[in-house]
C-alpha positions as CSV (number, residue, x, y, z in Angstrom):
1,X,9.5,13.6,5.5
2,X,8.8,13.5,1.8
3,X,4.6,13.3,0.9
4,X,4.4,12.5,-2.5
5,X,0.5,11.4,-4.2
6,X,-0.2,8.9,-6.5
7,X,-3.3,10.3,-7.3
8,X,-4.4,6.9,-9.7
9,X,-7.2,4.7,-9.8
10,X,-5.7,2.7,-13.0
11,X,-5.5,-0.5,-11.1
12,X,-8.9,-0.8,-9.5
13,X,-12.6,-1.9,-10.1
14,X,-14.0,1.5,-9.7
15,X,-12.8,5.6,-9.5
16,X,-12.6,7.1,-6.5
17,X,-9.2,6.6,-5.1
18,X,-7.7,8.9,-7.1
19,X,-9.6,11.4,-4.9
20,X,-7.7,10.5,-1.7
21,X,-4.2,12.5,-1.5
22,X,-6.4,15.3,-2.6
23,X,-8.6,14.5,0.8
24,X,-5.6,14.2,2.9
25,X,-4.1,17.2,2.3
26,X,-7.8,19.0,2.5
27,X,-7.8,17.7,5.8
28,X,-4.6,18.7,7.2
29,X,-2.1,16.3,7.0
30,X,1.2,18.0,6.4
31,X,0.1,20.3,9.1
32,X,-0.6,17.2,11.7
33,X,2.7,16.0,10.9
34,X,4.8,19.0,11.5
35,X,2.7,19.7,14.6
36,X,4.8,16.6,15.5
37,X,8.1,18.2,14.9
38,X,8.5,16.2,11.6
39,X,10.0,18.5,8.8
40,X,7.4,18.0,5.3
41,X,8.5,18.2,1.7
42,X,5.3,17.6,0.0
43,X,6.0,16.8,-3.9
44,X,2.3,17.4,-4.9
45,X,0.7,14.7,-7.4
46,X,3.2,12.8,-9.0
47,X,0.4,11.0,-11.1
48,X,-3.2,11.2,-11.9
49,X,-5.7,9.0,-13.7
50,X,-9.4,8.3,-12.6
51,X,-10.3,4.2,-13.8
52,X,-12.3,3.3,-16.6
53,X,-12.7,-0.1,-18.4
54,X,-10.3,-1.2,-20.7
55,X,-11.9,-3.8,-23.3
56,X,-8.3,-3.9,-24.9
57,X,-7.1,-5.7,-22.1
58,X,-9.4,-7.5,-19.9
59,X,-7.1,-9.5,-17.9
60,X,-4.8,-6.6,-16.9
61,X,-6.9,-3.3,-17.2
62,X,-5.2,0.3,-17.7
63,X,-1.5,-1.1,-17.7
64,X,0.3,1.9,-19.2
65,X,-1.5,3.7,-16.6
66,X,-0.2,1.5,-13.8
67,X,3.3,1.2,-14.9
68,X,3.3,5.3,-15.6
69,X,2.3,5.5,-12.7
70,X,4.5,3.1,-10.3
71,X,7.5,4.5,-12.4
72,X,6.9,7.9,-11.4
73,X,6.3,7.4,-7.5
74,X,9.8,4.9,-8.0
75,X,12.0,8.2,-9.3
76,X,10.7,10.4,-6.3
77,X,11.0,7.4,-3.9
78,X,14.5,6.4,-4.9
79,X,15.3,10.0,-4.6
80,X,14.2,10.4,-0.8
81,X,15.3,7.1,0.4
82,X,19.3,7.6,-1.1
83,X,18.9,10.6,1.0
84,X,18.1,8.7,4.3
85,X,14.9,10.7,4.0
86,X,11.3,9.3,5.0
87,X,8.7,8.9,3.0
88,X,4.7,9.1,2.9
89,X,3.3,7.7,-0.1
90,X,-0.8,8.7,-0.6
91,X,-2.7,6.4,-3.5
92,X,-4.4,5.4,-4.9
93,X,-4.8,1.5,-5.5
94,X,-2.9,-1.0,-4.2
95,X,-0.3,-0.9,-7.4
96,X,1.5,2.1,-6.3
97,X,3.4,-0.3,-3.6
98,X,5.4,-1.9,-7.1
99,X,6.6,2.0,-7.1
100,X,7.6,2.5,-3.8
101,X,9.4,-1.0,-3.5
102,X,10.9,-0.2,-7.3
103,X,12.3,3.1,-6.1
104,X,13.6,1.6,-2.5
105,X,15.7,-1.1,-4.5
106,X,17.0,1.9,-7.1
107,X,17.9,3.4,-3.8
108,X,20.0,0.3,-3.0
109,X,18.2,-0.4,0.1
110,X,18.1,-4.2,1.7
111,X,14.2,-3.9,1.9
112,X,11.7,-6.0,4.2
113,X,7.7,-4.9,3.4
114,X,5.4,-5.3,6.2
115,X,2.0,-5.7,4.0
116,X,-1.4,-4.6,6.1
117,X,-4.1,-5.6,3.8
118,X,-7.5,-7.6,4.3
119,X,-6.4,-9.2,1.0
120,X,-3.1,-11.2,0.1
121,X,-3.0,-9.4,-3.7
122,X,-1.3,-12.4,-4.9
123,X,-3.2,-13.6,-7.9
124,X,-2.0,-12.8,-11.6
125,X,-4.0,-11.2,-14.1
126,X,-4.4,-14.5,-16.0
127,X,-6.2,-15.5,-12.7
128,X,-8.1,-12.2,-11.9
129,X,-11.0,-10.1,-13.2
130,X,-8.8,-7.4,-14.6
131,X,-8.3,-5.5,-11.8
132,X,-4.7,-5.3,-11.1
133,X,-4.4,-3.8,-7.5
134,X,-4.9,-7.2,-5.9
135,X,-2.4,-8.4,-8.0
136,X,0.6,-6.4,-6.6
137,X,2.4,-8.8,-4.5
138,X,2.3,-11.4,-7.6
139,X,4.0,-8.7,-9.7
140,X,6.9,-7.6,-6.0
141,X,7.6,-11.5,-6.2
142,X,7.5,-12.5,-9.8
143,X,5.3,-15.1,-9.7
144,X,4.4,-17.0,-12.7
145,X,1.5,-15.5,-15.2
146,X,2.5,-11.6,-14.1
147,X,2.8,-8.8,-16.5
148,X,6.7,-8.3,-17.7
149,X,6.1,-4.8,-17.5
150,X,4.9,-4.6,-14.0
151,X,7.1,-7.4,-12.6
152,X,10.3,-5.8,-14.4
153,X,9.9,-2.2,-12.6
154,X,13.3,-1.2,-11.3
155,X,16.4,-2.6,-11.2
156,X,15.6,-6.3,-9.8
157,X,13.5,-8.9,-11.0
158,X,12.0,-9.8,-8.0
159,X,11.6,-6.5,-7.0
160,X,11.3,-8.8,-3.3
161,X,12.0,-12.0,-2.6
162,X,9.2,-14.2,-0.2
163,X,11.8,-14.0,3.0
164,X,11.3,-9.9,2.3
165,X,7.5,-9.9,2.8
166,X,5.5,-10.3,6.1
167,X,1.8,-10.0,5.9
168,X,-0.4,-8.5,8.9
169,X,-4.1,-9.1,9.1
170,X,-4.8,-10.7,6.2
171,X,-7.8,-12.5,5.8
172,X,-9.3,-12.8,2.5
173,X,-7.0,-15.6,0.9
174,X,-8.0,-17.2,-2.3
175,X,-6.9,-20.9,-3.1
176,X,-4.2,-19.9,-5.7
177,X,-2.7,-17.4,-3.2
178,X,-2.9,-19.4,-0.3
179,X,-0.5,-22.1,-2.2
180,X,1.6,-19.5,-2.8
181,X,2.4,-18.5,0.7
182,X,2.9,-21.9,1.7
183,X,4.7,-22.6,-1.7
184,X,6.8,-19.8,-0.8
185,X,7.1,-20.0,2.8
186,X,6.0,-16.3,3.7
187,X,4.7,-15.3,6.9
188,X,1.7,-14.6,8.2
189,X,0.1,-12.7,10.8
190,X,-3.5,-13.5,10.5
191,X,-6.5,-11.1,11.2
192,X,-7.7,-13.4,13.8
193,X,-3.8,-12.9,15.8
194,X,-4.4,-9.1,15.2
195,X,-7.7,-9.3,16.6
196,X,-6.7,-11.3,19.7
197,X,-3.5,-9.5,20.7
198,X,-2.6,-6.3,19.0
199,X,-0.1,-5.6,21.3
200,X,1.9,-9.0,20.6
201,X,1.2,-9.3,17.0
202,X,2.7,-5.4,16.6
203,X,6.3,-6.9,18.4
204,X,6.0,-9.6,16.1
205,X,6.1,-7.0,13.3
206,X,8.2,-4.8,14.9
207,X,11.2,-7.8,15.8
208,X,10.5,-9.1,12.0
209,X,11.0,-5.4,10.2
210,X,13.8,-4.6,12.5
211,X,16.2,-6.7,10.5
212,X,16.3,-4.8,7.4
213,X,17.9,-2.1,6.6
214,X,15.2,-0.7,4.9
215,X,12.1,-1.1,6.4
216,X,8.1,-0.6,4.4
217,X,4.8,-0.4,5.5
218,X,1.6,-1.2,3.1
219,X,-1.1,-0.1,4.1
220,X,-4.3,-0.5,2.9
221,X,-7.2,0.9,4.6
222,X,-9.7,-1.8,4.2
223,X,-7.7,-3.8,7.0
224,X,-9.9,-1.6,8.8
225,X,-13.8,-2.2,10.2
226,X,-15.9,-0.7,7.6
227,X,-18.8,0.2,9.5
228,X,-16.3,2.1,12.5
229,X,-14.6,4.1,9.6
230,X,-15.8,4.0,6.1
231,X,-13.3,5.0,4.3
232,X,-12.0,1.9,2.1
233,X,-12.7,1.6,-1.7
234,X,-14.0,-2.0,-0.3
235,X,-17.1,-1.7,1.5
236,X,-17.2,-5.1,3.0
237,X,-18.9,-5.4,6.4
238,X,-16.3,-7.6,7.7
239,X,-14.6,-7.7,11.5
240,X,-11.6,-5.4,10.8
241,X,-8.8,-3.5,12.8
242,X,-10.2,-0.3,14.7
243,X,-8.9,3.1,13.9
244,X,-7.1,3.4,17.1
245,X,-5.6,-0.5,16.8
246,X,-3.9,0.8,12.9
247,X,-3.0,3.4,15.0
248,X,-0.7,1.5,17.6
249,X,0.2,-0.7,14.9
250,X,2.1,2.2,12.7
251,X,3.3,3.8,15.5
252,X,5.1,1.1,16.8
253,X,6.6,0.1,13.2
254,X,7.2,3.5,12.2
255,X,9.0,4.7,15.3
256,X,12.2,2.0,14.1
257,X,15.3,3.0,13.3
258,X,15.0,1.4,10.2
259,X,11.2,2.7,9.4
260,X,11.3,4.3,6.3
261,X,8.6,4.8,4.1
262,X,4.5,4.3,4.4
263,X,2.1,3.3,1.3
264,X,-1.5,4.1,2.1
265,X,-3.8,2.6,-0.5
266,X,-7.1,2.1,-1.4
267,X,-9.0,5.5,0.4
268,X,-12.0,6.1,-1.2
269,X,-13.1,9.5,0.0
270,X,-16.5,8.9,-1.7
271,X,-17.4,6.1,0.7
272,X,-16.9,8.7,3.7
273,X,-20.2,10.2,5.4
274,X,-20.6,13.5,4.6
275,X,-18.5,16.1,6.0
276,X,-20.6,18.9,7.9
277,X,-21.4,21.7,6.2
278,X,-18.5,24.5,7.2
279,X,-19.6,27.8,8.9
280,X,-19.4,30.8,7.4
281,X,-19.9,32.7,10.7
């Protein structure tokens, strides 16, 4: 398995993500994973930038900084998945799924993205605050009012088409977005299914994602209940996924044949309690 960090906050309201591959490696990830017989190749930080405000461009914040980095998680991407290698992306915010999806279709793979978000990340910066990370799957589809830049990343344009793109637990859908989906006929696995059968909705996934070729997991941590573990950059005290529900969830996608890469977005290891102090003893 290939780790590579895309250690950026560019696309977000506030730094702080850019802390997380750092805090996953601190606590022992490459280690937890070859404990499970998986052989790691961990390509370090492929990008870095900590958020700040961008007056120059309001409606689409730190751009360069976005693209930069989505092009450079798309080279090592494309690299691992022409390999028939996994890959374990660590952001960042939610725009460093444009790179994995860009480097998958460089790869030449017939893609199909399960997306686990709270939020649908369909608007367009002309319909935003600036913010881009809850604009990415506006920018994978194309949609109208997207930045060429972003929606142009790799070799398609779409980078996915709506029959490529499954949703599981979203909640928080706007107007604009929720036209979209029906507009565009992509499905939807609602937070309330989740919630009332984990076990059914995770086949639904499962049967969906198995006919790809290819298949991608999003997966951004404030699907999860805030107040069980607070580690999302969005600290809304809303009914989410348990730990151990994500849990079954992934492991059920990500044991396919077809399973190929994970994006986990949108850590915030500044929103975690405290870690106790380490002894010295």
């Amino acid at each position: 398995m290939n780790i590579i960090g895309a250690a950026s906050s560019a696309g977000a309201y506030s730094p702080g993500q850019e802390q997380a591959p750092a805090a996953f490696r601190r606590h022992g990830l490459a280690e937890a994973l070859v404990s499970r017989s998986r052989t790691i190749r961990d390509h370090g930080d492929v990008a870095s930038f900590r958020w700040r405000p961008d007056p120059s461009r309001p409606q689409a914040m730190n751009l360069e900084a976005v693209r930069h980095a989505c092009d450079l998680v798309a080279s090592n991407v494309a690299t691992a998945i022409a390999a028939q290698e996994d890959v374990l992306v660590l952001g960042g915010d939610c725009t460093v799924e444009l790179g994995t999806i860009a480097g998958a279709n460089a790869a030449g793979a017939r893609i199909g993205l399960v997306y686990i978000d709270f939020d649908a990340d369909l608007n367009t910066p002309d319909t935003s605050d600036g913010a881009l990370d809850w604009t990415g799957v506006a920018h994978l589809l194309n949609i109208s009012g997207c930045e060429p830049s972003l929606a142009s990343l790799g070799p398609t344009r779409p980078m996915l088409v709506p029959q490529q793109l499954l949703y599981f637990g979203v909640e928080n859908i706007t107007r604009p977005e929720a036209a979209a989906i029906r507009d565009n006929a992509i499905k939807v696995i609602s937070r309330e299914e989740v919630l009332s059968d984990i076990e059914a909705a995770a086949a639904r996934a499962a049967e969906w994602a198995a006919r790809f070729d290819c298949a991608l997991i999003h997966f951004d941590v404030d699907v999860l209940s805030f107040i069980d573990f607070p580690i999302a950059e969005n600290v809304r005290r809303c009914d989410g996924l348990k730990l151990e529900q994500a849990a079954f969830v992934l492991k059920q996608l990500t044991a396919l044949p077809q399973w190929r890469g994970l994006t986990i977005t949108e850590v915030n290891p500044a929103h975690a309690p405290d870690e106790p102090p380490r002894s010295h003893a």
